[in-house]
N, CA, C and O atoms as a GROMACS GRO file, in nm:
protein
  276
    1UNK      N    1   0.085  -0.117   0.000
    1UNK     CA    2   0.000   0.000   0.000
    1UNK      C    3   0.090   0.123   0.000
    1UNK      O    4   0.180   0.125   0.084
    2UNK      N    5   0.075   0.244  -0.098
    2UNK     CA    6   0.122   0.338  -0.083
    2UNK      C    7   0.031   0.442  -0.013
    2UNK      O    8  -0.092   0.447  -0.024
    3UNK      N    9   0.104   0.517   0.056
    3UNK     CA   10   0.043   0.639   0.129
    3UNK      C   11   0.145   0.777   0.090
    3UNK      O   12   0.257   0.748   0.049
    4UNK      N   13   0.117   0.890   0.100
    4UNK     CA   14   0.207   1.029   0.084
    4UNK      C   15   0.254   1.081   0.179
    4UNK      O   16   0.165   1.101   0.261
    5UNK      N   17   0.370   1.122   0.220
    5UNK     CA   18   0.423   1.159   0.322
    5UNK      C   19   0.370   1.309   0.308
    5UNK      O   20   0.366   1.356   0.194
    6UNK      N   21   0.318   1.406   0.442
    6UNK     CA   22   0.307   1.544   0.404
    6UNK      C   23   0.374   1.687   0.346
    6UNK      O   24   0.343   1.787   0.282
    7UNK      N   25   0.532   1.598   0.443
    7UNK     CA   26   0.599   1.713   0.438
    7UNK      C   27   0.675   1.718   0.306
    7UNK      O   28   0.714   1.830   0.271
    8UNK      N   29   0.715   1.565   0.191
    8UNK     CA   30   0.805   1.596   0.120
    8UNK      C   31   0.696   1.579   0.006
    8UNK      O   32   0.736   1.627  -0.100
    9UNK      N   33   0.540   1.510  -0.003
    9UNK     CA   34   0.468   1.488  -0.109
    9UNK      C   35   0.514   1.356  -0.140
    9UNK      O   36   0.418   1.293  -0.184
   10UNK      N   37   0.656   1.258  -0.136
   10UNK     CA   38   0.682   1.165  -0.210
   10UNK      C   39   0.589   1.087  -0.162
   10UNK      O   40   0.517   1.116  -0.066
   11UNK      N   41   0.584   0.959  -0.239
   11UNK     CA   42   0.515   0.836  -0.201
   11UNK      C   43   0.568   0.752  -0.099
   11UNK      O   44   0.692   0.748  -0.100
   12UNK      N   45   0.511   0.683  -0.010
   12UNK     CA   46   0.589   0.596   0.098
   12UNK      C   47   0.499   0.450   0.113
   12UNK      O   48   0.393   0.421   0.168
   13UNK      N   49   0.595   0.378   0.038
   13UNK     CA   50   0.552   0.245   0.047
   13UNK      C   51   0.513   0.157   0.227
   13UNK      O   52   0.583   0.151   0.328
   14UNK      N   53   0.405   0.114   0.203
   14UNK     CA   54   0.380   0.113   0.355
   14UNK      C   55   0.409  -0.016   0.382
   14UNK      O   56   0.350  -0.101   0.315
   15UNK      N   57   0.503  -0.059   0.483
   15UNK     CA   58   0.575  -0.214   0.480
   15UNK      C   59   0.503  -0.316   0.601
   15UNK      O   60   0.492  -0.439   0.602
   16UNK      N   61   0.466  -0.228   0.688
   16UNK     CA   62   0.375  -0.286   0.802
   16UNK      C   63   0.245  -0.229   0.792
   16UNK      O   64   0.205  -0.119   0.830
   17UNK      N   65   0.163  -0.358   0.712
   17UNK     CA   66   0.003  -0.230   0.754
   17UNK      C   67  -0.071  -0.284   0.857
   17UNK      O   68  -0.177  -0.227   0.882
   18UNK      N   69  -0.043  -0.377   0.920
   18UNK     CA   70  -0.064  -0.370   1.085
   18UNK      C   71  -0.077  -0.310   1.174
   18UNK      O   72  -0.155  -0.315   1.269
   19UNK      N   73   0.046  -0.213   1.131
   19UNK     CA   74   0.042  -0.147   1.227
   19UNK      C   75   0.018   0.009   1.206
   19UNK      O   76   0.024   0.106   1.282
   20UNK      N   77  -0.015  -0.011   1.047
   20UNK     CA   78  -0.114   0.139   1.001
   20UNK      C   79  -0.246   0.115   1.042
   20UNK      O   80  -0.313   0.218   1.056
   21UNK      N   81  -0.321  -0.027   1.073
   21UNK     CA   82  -0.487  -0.008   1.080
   21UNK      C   83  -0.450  -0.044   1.229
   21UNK      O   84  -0.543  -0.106   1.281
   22UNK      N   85  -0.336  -0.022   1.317
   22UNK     CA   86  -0.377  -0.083   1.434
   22UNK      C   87  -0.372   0.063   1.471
   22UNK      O   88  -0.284   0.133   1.421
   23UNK      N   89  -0.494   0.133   1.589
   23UNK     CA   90  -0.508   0.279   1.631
   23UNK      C   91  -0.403   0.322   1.750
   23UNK      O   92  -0.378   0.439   1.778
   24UNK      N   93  -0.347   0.212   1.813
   24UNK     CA   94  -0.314   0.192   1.894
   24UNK      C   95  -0.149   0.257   1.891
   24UNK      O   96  -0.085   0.322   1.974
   25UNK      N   97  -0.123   0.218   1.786
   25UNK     CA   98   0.037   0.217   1.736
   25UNK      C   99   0.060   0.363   1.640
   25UNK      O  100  -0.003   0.373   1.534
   26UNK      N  101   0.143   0.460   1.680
   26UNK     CA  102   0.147   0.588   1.624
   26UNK      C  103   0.309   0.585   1.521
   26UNK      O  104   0.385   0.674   1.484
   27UNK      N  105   0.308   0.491   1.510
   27UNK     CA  106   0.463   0.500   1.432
   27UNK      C  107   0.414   0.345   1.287
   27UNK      O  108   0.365   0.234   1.310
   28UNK      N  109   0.444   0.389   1.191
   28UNK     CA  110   0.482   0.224   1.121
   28UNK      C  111   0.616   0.219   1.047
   28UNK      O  112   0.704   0.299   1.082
   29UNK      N  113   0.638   0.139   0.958
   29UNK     CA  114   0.758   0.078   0.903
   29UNK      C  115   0.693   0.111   0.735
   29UNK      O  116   0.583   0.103   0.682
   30UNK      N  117   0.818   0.147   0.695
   30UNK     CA  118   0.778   0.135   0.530
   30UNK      C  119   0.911   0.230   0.471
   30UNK      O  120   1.004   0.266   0.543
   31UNK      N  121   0.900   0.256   0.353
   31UNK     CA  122   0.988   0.351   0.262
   31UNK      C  123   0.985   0.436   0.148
   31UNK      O  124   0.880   0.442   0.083
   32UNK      N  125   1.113   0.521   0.106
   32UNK     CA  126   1.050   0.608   0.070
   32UNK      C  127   1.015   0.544  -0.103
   32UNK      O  128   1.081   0.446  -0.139
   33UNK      N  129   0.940   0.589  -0.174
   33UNK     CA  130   0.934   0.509  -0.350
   33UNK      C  131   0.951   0.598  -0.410
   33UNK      O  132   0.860   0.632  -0.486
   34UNK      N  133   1.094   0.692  -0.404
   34UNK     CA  134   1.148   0.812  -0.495
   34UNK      C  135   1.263   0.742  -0.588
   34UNK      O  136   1.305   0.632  -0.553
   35UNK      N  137   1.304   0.791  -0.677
   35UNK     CA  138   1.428   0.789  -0.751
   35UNK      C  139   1.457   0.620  -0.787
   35UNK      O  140   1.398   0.533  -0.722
   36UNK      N  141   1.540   0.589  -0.883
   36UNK     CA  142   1.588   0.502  -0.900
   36UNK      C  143   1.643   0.338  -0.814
   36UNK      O  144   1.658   0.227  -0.867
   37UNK      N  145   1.659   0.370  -0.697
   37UNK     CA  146   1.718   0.319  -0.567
   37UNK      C  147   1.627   0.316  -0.481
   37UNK      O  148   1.570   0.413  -0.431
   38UNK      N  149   1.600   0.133  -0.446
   38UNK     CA  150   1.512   0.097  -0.378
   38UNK      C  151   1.572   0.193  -0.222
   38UNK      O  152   1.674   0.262  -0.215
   39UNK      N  153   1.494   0.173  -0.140
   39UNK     CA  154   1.539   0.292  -0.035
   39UNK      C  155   1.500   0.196   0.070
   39UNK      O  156   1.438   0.090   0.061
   40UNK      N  157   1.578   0.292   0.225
   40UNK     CA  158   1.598   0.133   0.265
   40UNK      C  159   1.460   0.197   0.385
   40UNK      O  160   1.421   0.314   0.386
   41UNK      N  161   1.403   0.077   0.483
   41UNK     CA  162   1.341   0.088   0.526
   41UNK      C  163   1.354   0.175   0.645
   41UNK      O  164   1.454   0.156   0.715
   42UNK      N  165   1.252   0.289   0.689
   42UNK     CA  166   1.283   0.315   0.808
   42UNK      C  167   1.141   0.380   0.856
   42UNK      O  168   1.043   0.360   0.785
   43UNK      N  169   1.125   0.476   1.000
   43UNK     CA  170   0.986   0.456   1.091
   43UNK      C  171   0.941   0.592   0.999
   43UNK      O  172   1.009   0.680   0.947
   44UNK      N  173   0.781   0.563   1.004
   44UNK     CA  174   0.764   0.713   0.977
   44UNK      C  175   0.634   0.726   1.080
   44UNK      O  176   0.566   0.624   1.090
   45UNK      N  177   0.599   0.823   1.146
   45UNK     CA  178   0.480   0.828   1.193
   45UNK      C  179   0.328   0.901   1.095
   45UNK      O  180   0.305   0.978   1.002
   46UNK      N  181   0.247   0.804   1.205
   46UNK     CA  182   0.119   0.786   1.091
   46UNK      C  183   0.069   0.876   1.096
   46UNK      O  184  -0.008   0.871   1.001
   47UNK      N  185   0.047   1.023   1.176
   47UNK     CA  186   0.019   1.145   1.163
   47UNK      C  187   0.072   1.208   1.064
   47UNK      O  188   0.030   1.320   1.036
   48UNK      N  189   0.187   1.140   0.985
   48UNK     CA  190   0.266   1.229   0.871
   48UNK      C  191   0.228   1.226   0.712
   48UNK      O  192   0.263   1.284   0.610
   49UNK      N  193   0.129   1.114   0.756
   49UNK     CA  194   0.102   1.038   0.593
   49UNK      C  195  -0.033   1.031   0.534
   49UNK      O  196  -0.115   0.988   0.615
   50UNK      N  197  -0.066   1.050   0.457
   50UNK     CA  198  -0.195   1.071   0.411
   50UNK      C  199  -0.210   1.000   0.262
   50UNK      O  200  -0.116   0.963   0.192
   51UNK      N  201  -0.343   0.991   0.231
   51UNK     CA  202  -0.326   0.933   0.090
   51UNK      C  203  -0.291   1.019   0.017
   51UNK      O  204  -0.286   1.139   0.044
   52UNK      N  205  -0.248   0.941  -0.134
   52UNK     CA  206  -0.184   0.992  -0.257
   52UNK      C  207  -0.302   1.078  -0.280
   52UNK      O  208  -0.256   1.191  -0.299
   53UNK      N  209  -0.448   1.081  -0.288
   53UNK     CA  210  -0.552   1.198  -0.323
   53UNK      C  211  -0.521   1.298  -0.244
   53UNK      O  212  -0.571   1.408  -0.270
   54UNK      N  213  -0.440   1.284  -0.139
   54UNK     CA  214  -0.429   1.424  -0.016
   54UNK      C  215  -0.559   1.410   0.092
   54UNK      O  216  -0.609   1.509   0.146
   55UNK      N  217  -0.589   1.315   0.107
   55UNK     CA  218  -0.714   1.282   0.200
   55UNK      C  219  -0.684   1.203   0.323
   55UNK      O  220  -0.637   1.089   0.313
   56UNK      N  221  -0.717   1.275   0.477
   56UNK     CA  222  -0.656   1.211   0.574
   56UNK      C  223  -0.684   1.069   0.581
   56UNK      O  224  -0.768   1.017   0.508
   57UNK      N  225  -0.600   0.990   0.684
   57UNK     CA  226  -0.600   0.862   0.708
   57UNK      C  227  -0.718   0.871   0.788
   57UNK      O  228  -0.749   0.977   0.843
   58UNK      N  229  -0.801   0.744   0.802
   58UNK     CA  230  -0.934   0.754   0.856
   58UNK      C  231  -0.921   0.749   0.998
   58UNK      O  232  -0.829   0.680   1.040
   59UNK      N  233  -1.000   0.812   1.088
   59UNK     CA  234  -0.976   0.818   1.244
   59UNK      C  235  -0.932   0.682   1.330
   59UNK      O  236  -0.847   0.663   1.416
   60UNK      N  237  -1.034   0.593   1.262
   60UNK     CA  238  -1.037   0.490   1.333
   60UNK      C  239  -0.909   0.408   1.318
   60UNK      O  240  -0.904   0.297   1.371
   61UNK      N  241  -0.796   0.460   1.242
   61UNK     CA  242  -0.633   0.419   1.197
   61UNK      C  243  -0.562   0.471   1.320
   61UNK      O  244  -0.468   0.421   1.382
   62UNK      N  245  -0.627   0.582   1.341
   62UNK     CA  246  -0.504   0.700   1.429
   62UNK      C  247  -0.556   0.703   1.567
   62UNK      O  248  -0.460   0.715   1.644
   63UNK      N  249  -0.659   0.697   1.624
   63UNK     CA  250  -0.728   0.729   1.744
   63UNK      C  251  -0.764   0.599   1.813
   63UNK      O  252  -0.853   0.546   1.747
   64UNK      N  253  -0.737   0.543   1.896
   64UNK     CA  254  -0.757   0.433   1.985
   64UNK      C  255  -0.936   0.458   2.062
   64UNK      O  256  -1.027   0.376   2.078
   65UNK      N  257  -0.930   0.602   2.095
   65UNK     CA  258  -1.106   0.589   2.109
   65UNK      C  259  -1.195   0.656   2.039
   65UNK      O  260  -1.283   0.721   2.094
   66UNK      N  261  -1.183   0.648   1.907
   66UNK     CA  262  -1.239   0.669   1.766
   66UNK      C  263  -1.402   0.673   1.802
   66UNK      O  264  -1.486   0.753   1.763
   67UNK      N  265  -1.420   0.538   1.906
   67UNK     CA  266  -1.543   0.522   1.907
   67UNK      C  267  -1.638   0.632   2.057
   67UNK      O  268  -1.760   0.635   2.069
   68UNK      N  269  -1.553   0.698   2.135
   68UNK     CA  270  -1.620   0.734   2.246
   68UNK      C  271  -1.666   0.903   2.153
   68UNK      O  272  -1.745   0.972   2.218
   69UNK      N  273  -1.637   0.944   2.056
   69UNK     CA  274  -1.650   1.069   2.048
   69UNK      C  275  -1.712   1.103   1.868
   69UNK      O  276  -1.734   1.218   1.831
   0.00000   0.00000   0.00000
């Protein structure tokens, strides 16, 4: 799954999506999918990433009590 990082626009291949749909967990694993050169893996947090349309990640990804509010 690709998602967009905010700050640079590139694409960021998402390597754990476990732990993108888990609400619980504010960091995942994945990389960047720029340039020529596979890139190597490292953390990005999930507040940083949004889809390729520019549309936030859905609450219930990011918020552990999604459901009280």
């Amino acid at each position: 799954m690709f998602l967009k990082d905010r700050n640079s626009g590139d694409l960021v291949e998402v390597l754990d999506t476990g732990a993108l749909f888990d609400p619980c967990k504010v960091q995942l694993v994945g990389r960047f999918h720029a340039g020529e050169e596979m890139q190597d893996p490292e953390t990005f947090s999930k507040a940083s990433l949004m889809f390729p349309s520019d549309e936030a990640l859905p609450r219930c990804w990011l918020d552990p009590n999604y459901k009280a509010g």
